[in-house]
C-alpha positions as CSV (number, residue, x, y, z in Angstrom):
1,X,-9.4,-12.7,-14.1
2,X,-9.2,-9.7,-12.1
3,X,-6.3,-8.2,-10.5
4,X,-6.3,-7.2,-6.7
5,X,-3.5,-5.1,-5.6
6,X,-2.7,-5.3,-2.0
7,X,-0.9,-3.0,0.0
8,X,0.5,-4.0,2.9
9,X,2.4,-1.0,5.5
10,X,5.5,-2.1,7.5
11,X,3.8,-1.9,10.9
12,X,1.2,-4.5,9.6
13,X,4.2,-6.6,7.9
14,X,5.9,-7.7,11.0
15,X,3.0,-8.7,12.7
16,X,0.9,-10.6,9.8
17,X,0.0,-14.3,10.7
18,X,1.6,-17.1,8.2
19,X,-2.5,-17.9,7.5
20,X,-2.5,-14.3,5.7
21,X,0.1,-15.6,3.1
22,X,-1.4,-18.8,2.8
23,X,-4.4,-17.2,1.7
24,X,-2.7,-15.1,-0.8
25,X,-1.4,-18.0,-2.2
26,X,-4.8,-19.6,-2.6
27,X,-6.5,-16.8,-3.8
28,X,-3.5,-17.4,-6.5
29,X,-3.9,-20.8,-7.0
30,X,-8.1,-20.0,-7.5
31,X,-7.2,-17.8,-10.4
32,X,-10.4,-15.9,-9.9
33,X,-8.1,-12.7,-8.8
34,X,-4.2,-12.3,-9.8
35,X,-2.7,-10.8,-6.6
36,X,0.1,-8.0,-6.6
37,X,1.7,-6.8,-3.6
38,X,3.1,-3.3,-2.7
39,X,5.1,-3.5,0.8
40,X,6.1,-0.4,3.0
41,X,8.5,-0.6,5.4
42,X,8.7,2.3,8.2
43,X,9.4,0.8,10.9
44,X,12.7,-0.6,10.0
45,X,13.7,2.2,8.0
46,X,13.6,4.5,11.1
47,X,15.4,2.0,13.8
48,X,18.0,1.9,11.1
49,X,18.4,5.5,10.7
50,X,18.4,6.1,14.2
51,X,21.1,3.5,14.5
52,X,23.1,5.0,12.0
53,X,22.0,8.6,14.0
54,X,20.0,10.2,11.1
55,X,17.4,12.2,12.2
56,X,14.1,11.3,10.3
57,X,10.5,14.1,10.3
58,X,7.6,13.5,8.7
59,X,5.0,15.9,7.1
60,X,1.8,15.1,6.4
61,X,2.4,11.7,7.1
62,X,5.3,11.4,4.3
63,X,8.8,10.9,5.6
64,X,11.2,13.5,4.4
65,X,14.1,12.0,1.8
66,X,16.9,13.6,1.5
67,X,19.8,11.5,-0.4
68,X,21.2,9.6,3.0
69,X,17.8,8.9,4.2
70,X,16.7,7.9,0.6
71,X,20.0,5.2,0.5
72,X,18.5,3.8,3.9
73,X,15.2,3.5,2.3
74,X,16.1,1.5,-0.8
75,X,18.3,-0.5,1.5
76,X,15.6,-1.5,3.1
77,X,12.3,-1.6,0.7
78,X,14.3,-3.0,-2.0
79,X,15.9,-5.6,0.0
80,X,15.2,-6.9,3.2
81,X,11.5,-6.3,3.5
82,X,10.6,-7.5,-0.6
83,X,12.6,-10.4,0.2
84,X,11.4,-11.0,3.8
85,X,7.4,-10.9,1.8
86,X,8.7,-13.1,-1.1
87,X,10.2,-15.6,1.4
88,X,7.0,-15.8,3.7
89,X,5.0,-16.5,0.3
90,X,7.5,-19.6,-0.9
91,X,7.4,-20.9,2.2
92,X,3.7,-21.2,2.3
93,X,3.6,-22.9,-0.6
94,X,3.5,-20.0,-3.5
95,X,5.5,-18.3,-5.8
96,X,6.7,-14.3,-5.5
97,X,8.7,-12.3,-7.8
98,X,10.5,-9.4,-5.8
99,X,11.0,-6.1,-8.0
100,X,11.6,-2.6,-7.3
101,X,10.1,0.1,-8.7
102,X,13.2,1.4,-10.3
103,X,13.8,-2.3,-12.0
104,X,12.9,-1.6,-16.1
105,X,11.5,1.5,-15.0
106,X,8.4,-0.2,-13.4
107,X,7.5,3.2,-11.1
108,X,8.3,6.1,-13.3
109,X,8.2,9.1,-10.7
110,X,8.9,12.8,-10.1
111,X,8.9,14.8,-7.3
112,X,6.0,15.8,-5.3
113,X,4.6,19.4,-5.4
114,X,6.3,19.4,-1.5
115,X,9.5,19.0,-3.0
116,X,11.3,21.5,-1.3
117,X,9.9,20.4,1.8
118,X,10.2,16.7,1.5
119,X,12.7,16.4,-0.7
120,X,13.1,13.5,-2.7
121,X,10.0,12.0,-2.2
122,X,8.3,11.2,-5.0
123,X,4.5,10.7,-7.0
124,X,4.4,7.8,-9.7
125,X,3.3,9.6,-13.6
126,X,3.4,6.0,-15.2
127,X,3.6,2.3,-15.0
128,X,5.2,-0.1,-16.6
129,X,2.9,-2.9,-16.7
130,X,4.3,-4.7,-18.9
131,X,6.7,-6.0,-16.5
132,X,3.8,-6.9,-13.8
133,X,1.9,-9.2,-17.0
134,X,5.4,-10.7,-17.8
135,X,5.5,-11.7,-14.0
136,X,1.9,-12.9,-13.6
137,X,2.6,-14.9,-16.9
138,X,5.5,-17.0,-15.3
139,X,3.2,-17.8,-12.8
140,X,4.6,-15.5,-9.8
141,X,2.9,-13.4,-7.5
142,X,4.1,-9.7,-8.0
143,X,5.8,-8.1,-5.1
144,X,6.5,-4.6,-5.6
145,X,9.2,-2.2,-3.5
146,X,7.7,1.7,-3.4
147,X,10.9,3.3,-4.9
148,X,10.8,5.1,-7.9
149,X,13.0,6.2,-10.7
150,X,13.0,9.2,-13.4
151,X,14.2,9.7,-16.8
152,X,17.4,10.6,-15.5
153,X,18.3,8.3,-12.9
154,X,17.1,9.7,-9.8
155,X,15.5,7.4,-7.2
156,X,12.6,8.6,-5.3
157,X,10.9,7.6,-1.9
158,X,7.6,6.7,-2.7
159,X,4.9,6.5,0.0
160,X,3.5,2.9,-0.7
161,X,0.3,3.6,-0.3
162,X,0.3,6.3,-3.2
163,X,2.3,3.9,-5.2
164,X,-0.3,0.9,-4.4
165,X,-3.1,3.4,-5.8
166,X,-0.8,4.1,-9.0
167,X,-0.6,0.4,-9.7
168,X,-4.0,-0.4,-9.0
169,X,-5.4,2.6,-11.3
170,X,-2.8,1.1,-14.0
171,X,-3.8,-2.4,-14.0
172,X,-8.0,-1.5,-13.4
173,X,-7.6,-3.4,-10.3
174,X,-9.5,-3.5,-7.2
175,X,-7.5,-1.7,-4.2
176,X,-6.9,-3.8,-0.7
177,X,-5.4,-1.5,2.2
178,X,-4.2,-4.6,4.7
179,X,-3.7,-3.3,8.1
180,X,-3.9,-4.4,12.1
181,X,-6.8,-2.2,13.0
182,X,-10.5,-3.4,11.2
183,X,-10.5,0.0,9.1
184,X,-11.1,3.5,10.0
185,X,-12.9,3.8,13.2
186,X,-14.5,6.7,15.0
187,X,-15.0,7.3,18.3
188,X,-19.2,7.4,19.5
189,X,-20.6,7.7,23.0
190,X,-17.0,7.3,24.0
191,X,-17.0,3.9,22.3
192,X,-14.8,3.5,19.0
193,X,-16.9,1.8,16.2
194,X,-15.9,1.1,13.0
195,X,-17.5,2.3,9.4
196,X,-18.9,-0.2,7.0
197,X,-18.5,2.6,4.6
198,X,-17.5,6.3,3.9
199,X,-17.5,8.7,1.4
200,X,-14.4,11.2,0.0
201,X,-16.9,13.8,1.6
202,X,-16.7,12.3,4.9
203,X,-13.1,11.0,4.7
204,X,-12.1,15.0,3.9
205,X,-14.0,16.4,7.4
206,X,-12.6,13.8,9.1
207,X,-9.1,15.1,7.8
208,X,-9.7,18.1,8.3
209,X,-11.0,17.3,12.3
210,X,-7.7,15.2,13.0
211,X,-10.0,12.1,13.5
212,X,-7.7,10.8,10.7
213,X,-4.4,11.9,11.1
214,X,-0.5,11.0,10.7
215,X,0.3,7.7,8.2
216,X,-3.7,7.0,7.6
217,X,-3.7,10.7,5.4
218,X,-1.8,9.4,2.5
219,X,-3.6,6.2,2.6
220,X,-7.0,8.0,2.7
221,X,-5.7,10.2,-0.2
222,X,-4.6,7.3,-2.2
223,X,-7.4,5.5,-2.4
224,X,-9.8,8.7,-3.0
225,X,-7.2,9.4,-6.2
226,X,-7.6,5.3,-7.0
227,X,-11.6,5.9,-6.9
228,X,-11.7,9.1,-8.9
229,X,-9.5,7.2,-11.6
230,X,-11.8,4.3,-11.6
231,X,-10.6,1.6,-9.5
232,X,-13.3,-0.4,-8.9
233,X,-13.1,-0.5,-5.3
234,X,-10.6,0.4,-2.4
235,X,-11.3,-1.3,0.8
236,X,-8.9,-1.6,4.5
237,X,-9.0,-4.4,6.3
238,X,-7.1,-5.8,8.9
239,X,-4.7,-8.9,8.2
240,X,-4.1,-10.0,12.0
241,X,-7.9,-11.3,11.6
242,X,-8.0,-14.9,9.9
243,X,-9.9,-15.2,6.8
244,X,-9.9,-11.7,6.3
245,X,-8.6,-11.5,2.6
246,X,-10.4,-14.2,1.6
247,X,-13.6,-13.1,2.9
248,X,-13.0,-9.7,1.3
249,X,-12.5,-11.5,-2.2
250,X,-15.4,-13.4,-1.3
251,X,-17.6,-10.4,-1.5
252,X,-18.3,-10.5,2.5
253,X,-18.9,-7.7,4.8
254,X,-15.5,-6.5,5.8
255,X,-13.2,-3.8,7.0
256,X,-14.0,0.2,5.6
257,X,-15.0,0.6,1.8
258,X,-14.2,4.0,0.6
259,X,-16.5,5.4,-1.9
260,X,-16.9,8.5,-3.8
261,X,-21.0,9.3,-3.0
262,X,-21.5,12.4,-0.9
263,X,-24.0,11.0,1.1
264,X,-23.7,7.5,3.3
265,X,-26.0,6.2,5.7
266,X,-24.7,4.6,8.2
267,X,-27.2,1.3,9.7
């Protein structure tokens, strides 16, 4: 068995069909692949700071934490969207364990190199995966809040797409980006088109161009980090689309893969 760690972003979350959970659920029930979630959250978390009138920035597509924002967050991560994901999966039929990343020290984290930019945002140093195997062993399907926790206490905002990568290069699992775009397109002829595949090489000009931009950054970064440490794969693909997942598991032709050669041809 292999494990496939999915991350899905909070813009995605509120618009995935129920057919996307049933297929994580069969993909469980196959037992070829043991999935684990990782959820974000964003959206929510800024309409509820801006209805509590907290004003919210973002640098390099991470949202600066400072300790009101980072209560928000957790509020939000940790409870209403893991249990909104855990619900969707029970009612299709599955079973989901909710967890945090600060429950038994699952994300261990300390602050970014940014730190006195952004705060208490945070990058994982170790898993706990001990705690994922004891949840895959009852039979549940992982699903992970991106909030971690040091050695003495303090919570950190983790950017889930980092935190996906960190769980993915901990468990040797493959890496699945779910969004509601079919991966990372580029404009041609004044036509957008999407790669089949791109390298870090590529990924990096396109950075450094703004073709990729904002929220997609991290995500980019992430899986580039996930490939160097030896994740078998990282691939984005979109969830709206039925049959995606299981198509991807099933080996198809789908979405972006992100690789690490410096030169891709594109057919």
């Amino acid at each position: 068995m292999k494990y496939l760690v999915m991350k899905c972003g909070g813009s995605v979350l509120e618009n995935l069909p129920r057919s996307f959970y049933e297929d994580i659920v069969k993909i469980h029930e196959f037992g070829e692949w043991i999935p684990v979630i990782v959820h974000g959250g964003g959206p929510l978390i800024t309409s509820l700071l801006k209805s509590f009138n907290v004003e919210t920035t973002f640098v390099g597509g991470l949202r600066v934490t400072n300790e009101q924002v980072l209560d928000v967050v957790e509020m939000v991560l940790s409870g209403s969207v893991n249990k909104e994901v855990v619900r969707n999966i029970i009612e299709t039929g599955g079973k989901a364990f909710g967890i945090s990343g600060i429950d038994g020290g699952l994300l261990q984290a300390e602050p970014t190199e940014d730190a006195k930019t952004l705060g208490f945002v945070g990058k994982v140093v170790s898993v706990n995966n001990k705690i994922i195997e004891g949840i895959v062993d009852q039979g549940f399907i992982p699903v992970i809040s991106p909030v971690g926790i040091d050695a003495y206490g303090q919570r950190y905002n983790i950017n889930g797409d980092v935190a996906a990568s960190a769980i993915a290069k901990s468990l040797g699992a493959n890496l699945c980006f779910i969004s509601d775009i079919p991966g990372i397109m580029v404009e041609k002829d004044g036509i957008k088109q999407k790669l089949d595949i791109v390298s870090k090489s590529v990924i990096e000009e396109m950075i450094a161009n703004q073709t990729i931009y904002g929220g997609m950054i991290p995500k980019v970064k992430a899986a580039i980090d996930g490939l160097l440490s030896h994740i078998p794969e990282v691939g984005i693909i979109n969830g709206i689309e039925k049959n995606s997942l299981l198509d991807y598991v099933s080996g198809k032709k789908i979405g972006t893969k992100i690789v690490l050669e410096e030169e891709i041809f594109y057919g």
